[in-house]
C-alpha positions as CSV (number, residue, x, y, z in Angstrom):
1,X,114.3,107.3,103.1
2,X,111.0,107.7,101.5
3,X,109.4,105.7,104.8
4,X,110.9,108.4,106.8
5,X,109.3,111.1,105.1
6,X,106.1,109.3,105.2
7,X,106.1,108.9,108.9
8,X,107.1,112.6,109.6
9,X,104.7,113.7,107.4
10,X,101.9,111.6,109.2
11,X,103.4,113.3,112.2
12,X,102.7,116.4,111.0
13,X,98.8,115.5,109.7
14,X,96.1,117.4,110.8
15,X,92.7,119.4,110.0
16,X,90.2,116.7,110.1
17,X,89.4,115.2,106.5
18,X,91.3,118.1,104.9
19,X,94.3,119.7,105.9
20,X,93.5,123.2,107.1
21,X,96.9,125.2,107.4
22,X,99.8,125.2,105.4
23,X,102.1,122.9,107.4
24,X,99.2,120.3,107.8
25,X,99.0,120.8,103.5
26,X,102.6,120.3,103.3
27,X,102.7,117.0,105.7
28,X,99.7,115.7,103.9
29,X,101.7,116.1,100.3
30,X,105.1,115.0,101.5
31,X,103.1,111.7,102.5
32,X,101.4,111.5,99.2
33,X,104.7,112.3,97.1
34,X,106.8,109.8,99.5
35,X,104.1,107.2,99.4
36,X,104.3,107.3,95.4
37,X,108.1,106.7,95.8
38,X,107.2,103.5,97.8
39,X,104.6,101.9,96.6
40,X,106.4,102.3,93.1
41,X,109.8,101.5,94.7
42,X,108.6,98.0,95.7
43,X,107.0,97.3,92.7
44,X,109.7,97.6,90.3
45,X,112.2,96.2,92.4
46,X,110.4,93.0,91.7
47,X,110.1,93.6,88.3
48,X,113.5,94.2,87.7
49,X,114.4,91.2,90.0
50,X,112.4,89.6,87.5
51,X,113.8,90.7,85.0
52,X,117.3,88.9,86.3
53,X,115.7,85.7,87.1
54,X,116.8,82.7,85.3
55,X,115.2,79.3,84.6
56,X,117.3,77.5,86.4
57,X,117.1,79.5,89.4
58,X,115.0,78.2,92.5
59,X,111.9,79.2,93.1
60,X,111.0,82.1,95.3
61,X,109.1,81.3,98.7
62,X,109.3,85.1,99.6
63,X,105.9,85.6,99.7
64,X,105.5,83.4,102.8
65,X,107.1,85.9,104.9
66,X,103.3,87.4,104.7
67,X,102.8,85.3,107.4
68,X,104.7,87.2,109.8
69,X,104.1,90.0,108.4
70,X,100.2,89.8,109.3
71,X,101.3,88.5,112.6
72,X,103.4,91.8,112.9
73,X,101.0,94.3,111.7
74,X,98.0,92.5,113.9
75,X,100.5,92.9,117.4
76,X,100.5,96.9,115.9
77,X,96.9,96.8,115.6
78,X,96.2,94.8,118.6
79,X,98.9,96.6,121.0
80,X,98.3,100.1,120.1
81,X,100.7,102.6,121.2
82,X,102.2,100.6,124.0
83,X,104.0,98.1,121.8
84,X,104.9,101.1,119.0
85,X,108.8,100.8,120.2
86,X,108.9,97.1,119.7
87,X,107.1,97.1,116.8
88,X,110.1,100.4,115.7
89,X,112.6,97.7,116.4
90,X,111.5,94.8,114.6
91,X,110.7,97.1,111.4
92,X,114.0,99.0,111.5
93,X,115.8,95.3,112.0
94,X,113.4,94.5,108.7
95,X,114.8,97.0,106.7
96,X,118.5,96.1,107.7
97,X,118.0,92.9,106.7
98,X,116.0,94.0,103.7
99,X,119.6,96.2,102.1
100,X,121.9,92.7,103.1
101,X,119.2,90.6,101.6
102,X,119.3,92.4,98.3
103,X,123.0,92.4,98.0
104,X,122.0,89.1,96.9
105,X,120.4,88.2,93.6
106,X,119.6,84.6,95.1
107,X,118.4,86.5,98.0
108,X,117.3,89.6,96.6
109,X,113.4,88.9,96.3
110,X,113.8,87.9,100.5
111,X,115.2,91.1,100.6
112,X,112.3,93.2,98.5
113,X,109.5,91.3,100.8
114,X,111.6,92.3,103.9
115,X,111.8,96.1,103.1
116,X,107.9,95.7,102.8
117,X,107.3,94.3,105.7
118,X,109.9,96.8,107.5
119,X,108.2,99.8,106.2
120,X,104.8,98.5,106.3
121,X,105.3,97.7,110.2
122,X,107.1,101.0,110.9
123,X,103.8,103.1,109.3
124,X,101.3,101.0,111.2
125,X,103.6,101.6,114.7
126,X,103.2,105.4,113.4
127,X,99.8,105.6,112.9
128,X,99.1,103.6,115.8
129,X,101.4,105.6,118.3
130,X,99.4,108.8,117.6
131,X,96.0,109.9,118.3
132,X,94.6,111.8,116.5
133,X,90.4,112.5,115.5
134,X,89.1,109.9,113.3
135,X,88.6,112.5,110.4
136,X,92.5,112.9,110.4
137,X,92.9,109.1,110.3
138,X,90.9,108.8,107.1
139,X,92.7,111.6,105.7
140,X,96.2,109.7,106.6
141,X,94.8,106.3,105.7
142,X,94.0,108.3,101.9
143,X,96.8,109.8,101.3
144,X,98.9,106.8,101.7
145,X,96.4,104.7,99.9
146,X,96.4,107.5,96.8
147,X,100.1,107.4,97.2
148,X,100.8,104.3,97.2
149,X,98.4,103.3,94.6
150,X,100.0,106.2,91.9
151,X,103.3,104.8,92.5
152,X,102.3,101.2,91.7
153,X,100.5,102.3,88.8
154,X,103.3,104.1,87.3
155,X,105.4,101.0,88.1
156,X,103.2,98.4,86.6
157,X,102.8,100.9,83.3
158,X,106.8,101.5,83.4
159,X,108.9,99.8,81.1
160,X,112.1,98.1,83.4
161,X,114.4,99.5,81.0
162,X,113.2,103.0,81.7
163,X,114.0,103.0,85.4
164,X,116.7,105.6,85.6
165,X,114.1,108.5,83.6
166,X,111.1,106.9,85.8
167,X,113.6,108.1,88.9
């Protein structure tokens, strides 16, 4: 949901470096606010997987979905706006795999890299869709970097136990 709220807020983004009128200041903080929820979200999902994880468990190979994930981000990249609705479907089929996968716990870390890739895909397809000044793309790009990065930093300092007052 968070995802969402990023991509209407980037929507929304405007003003040049700065947003200039309220709605623009508005958009800019729902992404900043929704970007902390995701970037934090992610990260202790994989701690708490963690967390669960037993010795005797196999290991994880989740990270090797990077692979296509570059590959995905790179055809957003590469195919600009005109491949934005393929690159919508593949992230939203992502994400739908992401909630089966972690239904799972010996899927669940699949399913964390998934929802990653899912929304990662679906914010590059946004930004990429839209046209918009360079001034406002450094302003989207920092706000969802500033987001992003408080939300993993609270995660990291966060104990796992403390996840429902964290929420």
């Amino acid at each position: 949901i968070s995802g969402l709220t990023v991509v209407g807020g980037l929507l929304l983004t405007g003003g040049g470096y700065f947003p200039k009128t309220a709605p623009q200041m508005l958009a800019s903080l729902a992404v900043l606010v929704s970007m902390v929820n995701v970037g934090g979200g992610f990260v202790m999902t994989g701690r708490m997987l963690g967390m669960f994880r037993r010795k005797t468990d196999l290991p994880s190979y989740s990270y090797l979905l990077a692979l296509p994930g570059a590959i995905l981000l790179a055809l957003t990249l590469r195919g600009g706006s005109s491949l934005t609705p393929l690159i919508y479907l593949v992230s939203s089929l992502l994400c739908i795999q992401s909630i089966g996968a972690l239904s799972s716990q010996k899927t669940a870390p699949a399913g964390n890299t998934l929802g990653m890739l899912g929304v990662a895909g679906g914010l590059a397809g946004t930004i990429c869709s839209v046209h918009v000044p360079q001034a406002t793309l450094v302003q989207m790009l920092a706000t969802m970097a500033l987001g992003g990065g408080l939300g993993v930093g609270i995660a990291r300092r966060a104990e796992v136990t403390d996840l429902p007052q964290l929420v």
